[in-house]
C-alpha positions in Angstrom: -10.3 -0.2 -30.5 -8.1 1.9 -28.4 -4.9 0.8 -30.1 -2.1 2.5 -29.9 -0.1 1.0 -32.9 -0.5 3.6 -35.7 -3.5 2.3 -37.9 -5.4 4.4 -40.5 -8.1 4.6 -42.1 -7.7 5.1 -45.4 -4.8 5.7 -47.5 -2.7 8.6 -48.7 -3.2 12.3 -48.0 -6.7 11.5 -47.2 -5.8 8.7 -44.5 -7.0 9.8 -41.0 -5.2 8.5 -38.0 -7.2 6.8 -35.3 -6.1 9.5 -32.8 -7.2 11.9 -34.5 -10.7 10.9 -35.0 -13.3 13.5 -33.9 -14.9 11.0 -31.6 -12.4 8.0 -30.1 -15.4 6.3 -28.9 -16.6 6.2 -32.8 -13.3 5.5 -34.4 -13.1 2.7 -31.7 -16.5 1.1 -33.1 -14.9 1.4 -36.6 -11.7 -0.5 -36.0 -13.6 -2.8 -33.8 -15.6 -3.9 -36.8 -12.2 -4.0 -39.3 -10.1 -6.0 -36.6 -11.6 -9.3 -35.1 -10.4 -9.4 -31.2 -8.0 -11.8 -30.8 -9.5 -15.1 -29.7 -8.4 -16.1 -26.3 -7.1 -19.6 -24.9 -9.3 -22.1 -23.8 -7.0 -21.7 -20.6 -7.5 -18.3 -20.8 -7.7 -18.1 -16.9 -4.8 -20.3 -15.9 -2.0 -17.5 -15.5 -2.7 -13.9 -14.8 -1.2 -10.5 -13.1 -4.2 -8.8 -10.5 -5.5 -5.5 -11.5 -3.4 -3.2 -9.2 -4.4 0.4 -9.0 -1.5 2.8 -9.9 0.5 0.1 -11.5 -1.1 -2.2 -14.0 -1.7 0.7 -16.4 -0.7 0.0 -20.5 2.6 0.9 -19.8 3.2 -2.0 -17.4 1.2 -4.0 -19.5 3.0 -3.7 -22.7 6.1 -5.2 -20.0 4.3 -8.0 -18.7 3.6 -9.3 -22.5 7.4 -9.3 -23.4 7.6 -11.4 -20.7 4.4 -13.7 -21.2 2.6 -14.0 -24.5 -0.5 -15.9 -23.1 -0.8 -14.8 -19.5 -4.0 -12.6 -19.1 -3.0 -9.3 -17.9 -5.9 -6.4 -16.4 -6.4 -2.9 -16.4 -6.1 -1.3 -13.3 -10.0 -0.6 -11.9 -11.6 1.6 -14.0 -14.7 3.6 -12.2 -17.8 4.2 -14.2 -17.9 7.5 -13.3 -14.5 8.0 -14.8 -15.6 6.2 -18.0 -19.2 7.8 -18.3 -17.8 11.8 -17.2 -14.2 11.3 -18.0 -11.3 11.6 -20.4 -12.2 7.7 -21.9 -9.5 7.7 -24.4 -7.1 8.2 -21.3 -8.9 5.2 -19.6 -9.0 2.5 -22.3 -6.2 3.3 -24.9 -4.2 0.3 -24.4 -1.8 -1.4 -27.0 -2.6 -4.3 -29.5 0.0 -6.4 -28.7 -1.7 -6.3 -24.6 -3.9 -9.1 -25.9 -5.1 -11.0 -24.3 -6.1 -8.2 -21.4 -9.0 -7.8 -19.5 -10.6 -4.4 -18.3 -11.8 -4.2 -14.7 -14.5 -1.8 -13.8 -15.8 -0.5 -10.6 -19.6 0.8 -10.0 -22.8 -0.6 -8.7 -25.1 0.8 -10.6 -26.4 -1.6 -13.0 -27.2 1.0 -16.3 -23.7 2.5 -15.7 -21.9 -0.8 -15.4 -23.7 -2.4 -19.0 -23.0 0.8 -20.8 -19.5 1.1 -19.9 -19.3 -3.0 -20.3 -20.6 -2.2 -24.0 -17.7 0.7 -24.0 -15.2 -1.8 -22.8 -15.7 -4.3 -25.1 -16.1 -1.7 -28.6 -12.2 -0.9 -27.5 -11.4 -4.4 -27.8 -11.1 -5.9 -24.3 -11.6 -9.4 -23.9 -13.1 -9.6 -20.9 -15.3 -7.2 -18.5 -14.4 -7.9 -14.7 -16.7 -6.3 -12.0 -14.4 -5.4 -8.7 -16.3 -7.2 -5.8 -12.8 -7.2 -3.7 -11.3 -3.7 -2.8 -11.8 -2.9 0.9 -10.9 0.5 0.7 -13.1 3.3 2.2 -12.9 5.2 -0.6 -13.9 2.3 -2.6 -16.5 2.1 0.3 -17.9 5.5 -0.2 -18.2 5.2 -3.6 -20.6 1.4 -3.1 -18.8 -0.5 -4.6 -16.1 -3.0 -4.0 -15.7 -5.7 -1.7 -18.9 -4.1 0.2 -20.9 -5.3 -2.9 -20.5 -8.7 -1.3 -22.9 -7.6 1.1 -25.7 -7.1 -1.9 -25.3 -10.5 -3.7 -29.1 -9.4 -5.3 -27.2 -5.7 -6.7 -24.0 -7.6 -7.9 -26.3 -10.4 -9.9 -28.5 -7.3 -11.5 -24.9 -6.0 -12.2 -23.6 -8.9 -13.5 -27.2 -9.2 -15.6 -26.8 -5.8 -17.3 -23.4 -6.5 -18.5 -23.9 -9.8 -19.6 -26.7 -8.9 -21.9 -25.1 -6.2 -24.2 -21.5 -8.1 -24.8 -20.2 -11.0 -25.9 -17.3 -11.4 -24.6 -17.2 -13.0 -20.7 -18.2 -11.2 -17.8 -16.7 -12.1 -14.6 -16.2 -11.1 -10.8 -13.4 -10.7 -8.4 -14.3 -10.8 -4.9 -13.0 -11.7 -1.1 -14.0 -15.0 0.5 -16.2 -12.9 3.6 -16.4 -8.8 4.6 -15.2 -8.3 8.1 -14.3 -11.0 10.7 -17.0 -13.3 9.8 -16.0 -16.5 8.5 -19.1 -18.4 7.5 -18.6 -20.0 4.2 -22.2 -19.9 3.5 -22.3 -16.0 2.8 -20.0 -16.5 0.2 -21.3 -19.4 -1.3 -24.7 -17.8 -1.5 -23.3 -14.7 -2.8 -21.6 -17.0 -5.4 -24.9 -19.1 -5.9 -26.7 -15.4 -6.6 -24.5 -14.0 -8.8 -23.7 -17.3 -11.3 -27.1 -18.0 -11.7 -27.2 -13.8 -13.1 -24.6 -15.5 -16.4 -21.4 -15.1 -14.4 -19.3 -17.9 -14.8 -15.6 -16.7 -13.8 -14.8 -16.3 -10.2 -11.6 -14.8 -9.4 -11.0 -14.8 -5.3 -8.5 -13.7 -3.4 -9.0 -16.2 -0.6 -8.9 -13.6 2.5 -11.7 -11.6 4.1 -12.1 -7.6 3.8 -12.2 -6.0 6.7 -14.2 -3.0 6.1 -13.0 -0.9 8.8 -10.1 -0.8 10.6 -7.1 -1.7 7.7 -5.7 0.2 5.1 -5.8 -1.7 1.6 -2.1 -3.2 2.2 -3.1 -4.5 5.4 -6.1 -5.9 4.1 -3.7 -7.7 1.7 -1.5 -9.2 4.9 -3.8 -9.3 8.3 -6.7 -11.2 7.6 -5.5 -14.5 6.8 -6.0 -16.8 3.8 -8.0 -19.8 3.3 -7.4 -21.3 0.3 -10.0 -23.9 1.6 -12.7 -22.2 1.4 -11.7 -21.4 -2.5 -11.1 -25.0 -3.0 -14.5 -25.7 -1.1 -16.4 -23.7 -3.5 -14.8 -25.6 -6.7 -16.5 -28.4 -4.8 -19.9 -26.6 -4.8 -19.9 -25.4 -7.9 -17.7 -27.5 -10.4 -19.3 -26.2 -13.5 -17.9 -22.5 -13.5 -13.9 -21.8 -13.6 -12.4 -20.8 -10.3 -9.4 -18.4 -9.9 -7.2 -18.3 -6.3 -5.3 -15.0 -5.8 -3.5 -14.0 -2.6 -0.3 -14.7 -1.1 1.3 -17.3 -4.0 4.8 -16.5 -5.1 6.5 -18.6 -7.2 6.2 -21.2 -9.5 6.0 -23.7 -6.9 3.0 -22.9 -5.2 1.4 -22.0 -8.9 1.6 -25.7 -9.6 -0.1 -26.8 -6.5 -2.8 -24.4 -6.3 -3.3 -25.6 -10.2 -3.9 -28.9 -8.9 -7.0 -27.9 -6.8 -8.2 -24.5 -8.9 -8.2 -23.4 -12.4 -6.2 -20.6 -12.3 -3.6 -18.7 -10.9 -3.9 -15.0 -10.5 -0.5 -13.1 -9.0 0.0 -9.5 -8.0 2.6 -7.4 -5.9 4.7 -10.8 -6.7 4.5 -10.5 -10.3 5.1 -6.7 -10.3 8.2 -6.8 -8.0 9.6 -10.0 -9.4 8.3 -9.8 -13.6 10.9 -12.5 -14.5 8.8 -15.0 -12.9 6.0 -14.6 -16.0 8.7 -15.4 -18.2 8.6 -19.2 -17.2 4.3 -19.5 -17.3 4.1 -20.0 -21.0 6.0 -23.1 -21.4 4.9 -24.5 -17.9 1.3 -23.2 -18.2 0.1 -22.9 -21.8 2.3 -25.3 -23.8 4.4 -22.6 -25.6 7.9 -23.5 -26.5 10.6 -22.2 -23.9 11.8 -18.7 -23.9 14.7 -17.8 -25.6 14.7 -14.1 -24.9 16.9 -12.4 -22.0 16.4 -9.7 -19.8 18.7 -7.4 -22.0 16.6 -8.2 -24.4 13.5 -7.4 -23.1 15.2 -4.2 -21.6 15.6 -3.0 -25.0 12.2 -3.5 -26.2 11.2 -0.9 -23.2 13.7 1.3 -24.7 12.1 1.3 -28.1 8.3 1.6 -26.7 10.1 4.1 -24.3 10.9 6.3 -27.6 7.8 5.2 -29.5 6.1 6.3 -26.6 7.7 9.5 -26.3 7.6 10.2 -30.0 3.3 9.4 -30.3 2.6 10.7 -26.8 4.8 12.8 -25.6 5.3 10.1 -22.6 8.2 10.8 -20.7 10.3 7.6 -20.0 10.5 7.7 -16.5 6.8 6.8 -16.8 6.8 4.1 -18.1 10.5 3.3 -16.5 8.9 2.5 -13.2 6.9 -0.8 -14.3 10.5 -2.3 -15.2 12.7 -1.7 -11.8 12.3 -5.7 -10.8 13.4 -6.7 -14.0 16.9 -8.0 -12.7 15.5 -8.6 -9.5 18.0 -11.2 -7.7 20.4 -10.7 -10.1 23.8 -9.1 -9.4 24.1 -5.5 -9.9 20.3 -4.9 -9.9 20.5 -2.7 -7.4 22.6 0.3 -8.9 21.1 -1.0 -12.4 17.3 -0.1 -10.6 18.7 3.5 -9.5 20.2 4.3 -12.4 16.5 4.1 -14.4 15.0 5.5 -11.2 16.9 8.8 -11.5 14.5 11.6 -12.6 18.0 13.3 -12.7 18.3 12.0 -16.2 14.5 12.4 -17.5 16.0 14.6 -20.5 18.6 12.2 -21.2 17.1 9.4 -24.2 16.3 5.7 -23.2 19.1 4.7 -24.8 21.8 6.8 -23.4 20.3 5.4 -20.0 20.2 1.8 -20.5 24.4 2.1 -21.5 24.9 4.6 -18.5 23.1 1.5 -16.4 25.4 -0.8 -18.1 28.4 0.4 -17.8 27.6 1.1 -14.1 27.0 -2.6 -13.6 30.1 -3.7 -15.6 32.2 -1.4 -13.7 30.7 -3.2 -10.5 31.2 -6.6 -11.9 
């Protein structure tokens, strides 16, 4: 189930340990079948952190769910080339306690996407999401992406393929328009295509892609956002669950887009500021409030940091990185971020870092 908590099978000199299985993909089908998948939330959707490519890997993961037990958290995009030619071990191992966490896979053709759908879902992912939203050209070259929105016949054979070999939901995260065009009806006929295909989760970051012309962090700033036309197609299609995702920041504006969608879905803000998912259980899902603090959490890291090292051979400062906003607007976070930024002190243990940050920021105090 690509789990990285140290199960067995079997017990005693004859217990063999997951990792070491001959196949992963076959030891993942077994503990798939011993473990039930966690069952999700019927809010499942409400509160969740945007697949991000380079940063949303388990590592960062594993962070975000000290912080939130019930947000939904996603892998970054996963290629089905990578999956289907690749290391896949590499690509799905995640951790057990990353439930609920959703794997997000990029492709177009629609063999390729249901069999790597199937893979997805053996390791114990919760949800399949098809990327219908990144404008990059590399993206681009590859056909898939936000110029899938384009093929609203493709994506709905897509959506088809996955749908029929899992159980667990299949949705799509898409732009509001491709280019400069802003005619609703393209994507409310995309949308109209690719639901009636079983798709019943729309995440949408509620800008256009421009194709050509804008890197992927510009595409994330310059065109601007219309949360109407999200809200519009709520209206238009009140029987499937709609996700808004661009430019929200705070709790605030998490509240009042709740009042129109039904979810939330954050990004860069959630990466660079993580103590905002400490507040979205009790003010999202009902949970009792938080007790934990930040030190608290910061040695958790440490321990995954050495569990990590110890399983893995993970250096820290891999894992490090994911954590830097932690004490984000808090005094001392500056020299506290540098000190667990310096690669100066890779050989050093977690431990001896987090009281060399420490003392730094009490001597400052």
């Amino acid at each position: 189930m690509g789990i990285d908590s140290g199960l067995q099978i079997g017990a005693g000199d004859t217990a063999i340990a997951i990792t070491h299985l001959p196949c992963a993909e076959a030891g993942a089908g077994i503990i798939a079948a011993m473990l039930s998948r966690p069952s999700m939330s019927p809010h499942r959707w409400t509160a969740s952190v945007a697949p991000m490519m380079d940063w949303t890997d388990r590592h960062c993961r594993f962070f975000h769910r000290l912080l939130s037990r019930h947000t939904l958290l996603y892998t970054e995009m996963v290629t089905t080339g990578a999956l289907i030619h690749g290391d896949v071990p590499r690509h799905l191992r995640f951790n057990i306690e990353e439930h609920p966490v959703a794997l997000q896979i990029g492709g177009s053709e629609p063999a390729d996407l249901a069999r790597c759908a199937r893979l997805g879902e053996s390791w114990g992912y919760n949800e399949i999401n098809l990327n219908c939203g990144c404008p990059s050209e590399r993206v681009q070259r590859g056909a898939f992406g936000a110029c899938l929105m384009a093929e609203p016949a493709l994506v709905a054979d897509c959506v088809k393929a996955m749908v029929d070999v899992v159980s667990v939901p299949v949705t799509v995260k898409h732009r509001i328009g491709i280019d400069k065009s802003e005619d609703y009806g393209f994507v409310r006929d995309f949308v109209g295509q690719v639901s009636e295909a079983g798709c019943q989760v729309f995440i949408v970051h509620a800008r256009n892609a421009w194709l050509k012309g804008l890197s992927p962090k510009a595409n994330r700033e310059v065109p601007p956002l219309r949360y109407e036309s999200v809200y519009r197609l709520k209206a238009d299609f009140p029987n499937l669950t709609w996700v808004i995702n661009g430019g929200i920041k705070d709790l605030a504006q998490m509240t009042t887009q709740l009042a129109q969608v039904d979810g939330v879905m954050l990004g860069r803000e959630a990466y660079h500021n993580p103590w905002l998912l400490a507040t979205w259980d009790q003010q999202f899902f009902g949970a009792p409030e938080r007790a934990a603090s930040r030190e608290a959490v910061e040695q958790q890291m440490v321990h995954y940091m050495e569990r990590e090292l110890e399983v893995h051979g993970t250096p820290w400062t891999s894992i490090a990185r994911h954590m830097l906003g932690l004490r984000h607007g808090v005094p001392g976070a500056r020299i506290w971020r540098q000190i667990w930024s310096d690669h100066r002190l890779r050989d050093q243990a977690p431990q001896a870092v987090m009281q060399q940050a420490h003392r730094m920021d009490d001597c400052l105090a």
